[in-house]
C-alpha positions, 0 to 999 in steps of 0.5 A: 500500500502506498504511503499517501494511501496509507496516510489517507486512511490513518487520518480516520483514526485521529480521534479513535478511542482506545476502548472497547466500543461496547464498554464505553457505554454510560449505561455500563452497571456498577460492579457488584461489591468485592467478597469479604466473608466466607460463603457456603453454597451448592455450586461456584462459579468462577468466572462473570463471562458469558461462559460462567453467568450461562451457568449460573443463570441455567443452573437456577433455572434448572433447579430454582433452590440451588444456592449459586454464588459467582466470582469475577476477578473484575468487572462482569463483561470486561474481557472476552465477552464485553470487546467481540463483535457480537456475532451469535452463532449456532454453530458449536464447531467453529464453523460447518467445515471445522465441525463437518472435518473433525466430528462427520458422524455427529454434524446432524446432531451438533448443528441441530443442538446449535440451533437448539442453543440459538433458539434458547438463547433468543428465548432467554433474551426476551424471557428475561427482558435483556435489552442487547440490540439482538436481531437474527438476521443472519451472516453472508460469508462471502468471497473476494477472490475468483477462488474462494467464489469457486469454493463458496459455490462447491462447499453450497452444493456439497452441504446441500447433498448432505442435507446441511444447507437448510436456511443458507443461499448461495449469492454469485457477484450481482445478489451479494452487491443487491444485499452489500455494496462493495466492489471487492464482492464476487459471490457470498454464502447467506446463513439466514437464520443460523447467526444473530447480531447483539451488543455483546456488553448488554448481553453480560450485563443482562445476563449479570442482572437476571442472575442476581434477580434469581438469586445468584450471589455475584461477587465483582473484583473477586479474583479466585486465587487457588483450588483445594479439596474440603470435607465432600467439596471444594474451597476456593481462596479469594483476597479477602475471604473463601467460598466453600461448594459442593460443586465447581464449574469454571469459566475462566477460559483464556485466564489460567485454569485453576485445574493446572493440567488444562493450561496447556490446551490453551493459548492466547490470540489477540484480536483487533477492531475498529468502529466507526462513527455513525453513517448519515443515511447517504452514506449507508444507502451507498453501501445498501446493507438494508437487512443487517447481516453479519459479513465475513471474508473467506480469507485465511486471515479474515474480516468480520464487520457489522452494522451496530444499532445506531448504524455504526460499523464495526470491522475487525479479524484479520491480524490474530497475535499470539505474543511470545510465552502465551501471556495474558497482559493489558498493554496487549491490547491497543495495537496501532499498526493492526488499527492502521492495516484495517483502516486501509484494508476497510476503505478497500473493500467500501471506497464509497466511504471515504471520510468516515471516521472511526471513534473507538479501535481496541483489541483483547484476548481470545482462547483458542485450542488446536480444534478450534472449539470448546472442549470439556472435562471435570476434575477432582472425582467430578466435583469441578468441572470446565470448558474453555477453547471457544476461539472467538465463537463463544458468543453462542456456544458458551451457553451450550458449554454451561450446560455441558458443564451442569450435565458433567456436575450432576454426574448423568449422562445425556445427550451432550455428554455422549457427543465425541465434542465432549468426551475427547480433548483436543492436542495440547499445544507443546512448550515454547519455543515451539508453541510460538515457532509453529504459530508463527510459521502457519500464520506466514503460510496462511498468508501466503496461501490467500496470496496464491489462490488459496494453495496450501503448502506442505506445512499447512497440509500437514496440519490439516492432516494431524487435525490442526489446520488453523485460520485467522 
């Protein structure tokens, strides 16, 4: 890109925030006060993500006189589940294609429990009156090369004779630019009912308001510091008090598991996004957009983008950073040469909008595993139990996850708890500098692979064929 170009485009970013677009909301709750005192209860959950408050708020929705306590080591919503781009899928695998690879003789069933999961989580949003913008409208993956429209097109028609493609329209180049106007667009896939749109912060804090409204005690600013056997259950040592449980469920997900043999199943990418300022109607009839869908390119290394609400857009992906040694740290998540390359590459694919400016570019933390999507498992002869590996779809399937974990903890088997997805582990990943030297090499290869057609070299069909292929 040309340094005029790129000067040109880093102009929109003069007044960008460096805070979470969601999280910058003057309606944002206070926190709920620290824990200070010991406590007693039937479950503990560590965690105030969506992972942990879908436990706590199904756990008492299956059984109304379970005493439930959950612990935030800070605010409700402030990580993972209060920075992403609000997109909730059905999908439990990380996508049809991950899934459909790693687990074929259960896709029938996994796609029908996502669904299943979608619908509850809709049901759950208006049955408790959370107000996070959520519209199902939909997700267009779609193609900006003559390869991937190729593909978009062979991947439709291979779903379609396994009877996968229900609710989903192949678009070629005039359809996809009917539905979003850029002149990057050759063909597009359309999910009609399989994604929604929300606020993902409103959705924390809605889900944080409706458990405390069924009794839920919610500790904020109560980071959970060690893990020990006690008497028939578990205690877990705060800063300034402990909370005794018959049972554990912990949703800590990229933060270190308090069960030390799941560390290594782990590993931190670091994910970035810009937001615009709102669009005048000129500007957002010149890209069309009128029914709202989710957009994603199918590049190696993706964009995904969004309108908000109040017609912003949102435009984030591509850049996925693993820093050196898995650390979780805070100074990782403002990165202005990722803000700079997506402005550019965000006026590439919408010329027509040229002038706008972004008002807020933030990144944080997602969990990924080498399967690219949750697993689960218990500890201590089943009295705790987790789930972790969401890799940025945890939006949806967390709430799948939390009543895996409920399923585990209750010591029954059900139909979750026989699905392959939950009995098997994914590969851990290996100590650095080996953890780093192979992420860094698939990532060179995956650019480089969306620079040549979409062919794969040696080192990416090799991680194909140990169960390791990896995308942005």
């Amino acid at each position: 890109m040309a340094a005029g170009a790129m000067n040109r485009f880093t102009r929109s970013l003069s007044d960008a925030q460096p805070v979470p677009y969601w999280l910058d909301d003057p309606g944002r709750p206070r926190p709920e006060p620290a824990l200070t005192t010991s406590e007693t209860c039937d479950l503990l959950v560590v965690g105030g993500g969506y992972s942990g408050l879908w436990t706590a708020l199904v756990a008492k929705e299956r059984d109304p006189q379970r005493d439930v306590v959950l612990v935030e080591g800070r605010e409700v919503g402030w990580a993972a589940s209060g920075r992403n781009g609000g997109f909730c899928a059905a999908s439990l695998t990380h996508g049809l294609p991950n899934g459909l690879t790693r687990w074929p003789d259960e896709i029938h069933r996994l796609q029908q429990l996502g669904e299943r999961n979608l619908d509850d989580i809709e049901a759950a949003v208006a049955r408790h009156g959370i107000d996070c913008d959520f519209e199902r409208t939909g997700e267009i993956d779609v193609a900006t090369e003559p390869y991937q429209a190729r593909e978009l097109r062979e991947w439709h028609e291979e779903t379609t004779r396994l009877g996968l493609a229900e609710g989903v329209e192949f678009l070629d180049a005039d359809a996809v630019r009917e539905q979003v106007d850029s002149p990057t667009f050759r063909a597009g896939l359309w999910d009609r009912r399989g994604v929604a749109m929300l606020n993902p912060a409103k959705l924390a804090w809605g889900l944080k308001r409706a458990c405390r409204e069924l009794g839920v005690r919610v500790y904020e600013n109560t980071p959970a510091l060690d893990l020990k056997p006690f008497g028939a259950g578990m205690a877990v040592r705060t800063p300034y008090g402990r909370v005794r449980a018959r049972r554990v469920a912990l949703g800590t997900n990229i933060f270190p598991n308090l069960v030390r043999r799941v560390r290594s199943y782990t590993v931190p990418v670091y994910d970035y996004a810009l937001m615009t300022e709102p669009l005048t109607a000129d500007q957002l009839a010149s890209i069309g957009w009128k029914n709202r869908q989710g957009l994603g390119d199918s590049a190696n290394q993706f964009h995904y983008f969004r309108l908000s609400a109040d017609n912003r857009v949102l435009w984030g992906g591509y850049d996925a950073i693993y820093p050196y040694g898995g650390r979780v740290r805070a100074e990782y998540d403002d990165r202005p040469e990722t803000y700079a390359k997506l402005a550019g590459h965000f006026f590439t694919c919408f010329p027509q909008l040229e002038g706008v400016r972004f008002s807020h570019a933030w990144g944080g933390a997602i969990d990924t595993c080498s399967r690219f999507s949750a697993f689960f498992g218990t500890a201590h002869r089943g009295k705790v139990a987790y789930a972790a590996g969401y890799t940025g779809l945890g939006v949806g399937a967390t709430r799948f996850g939390a009543e895996v974990m409920l399923d585990l903890l209750s010591g029954q088997r059900t139909e979750r708890t026989e699905l392959e997805m939950v009995r098997r582990k994914p590969l851990p990943f290996p100590p650095e500098p080996f953890a780093w030297t192979g992420i860094a090499l698939t990532k060179w290869s995956l650019a480089r692979a969306d620079a040549q057609g979409g062919r794969r070299n040696l080192w990416l069909r090799t991680m194909d064929r140990l169960g390791l292929g990896f995308d942005s």
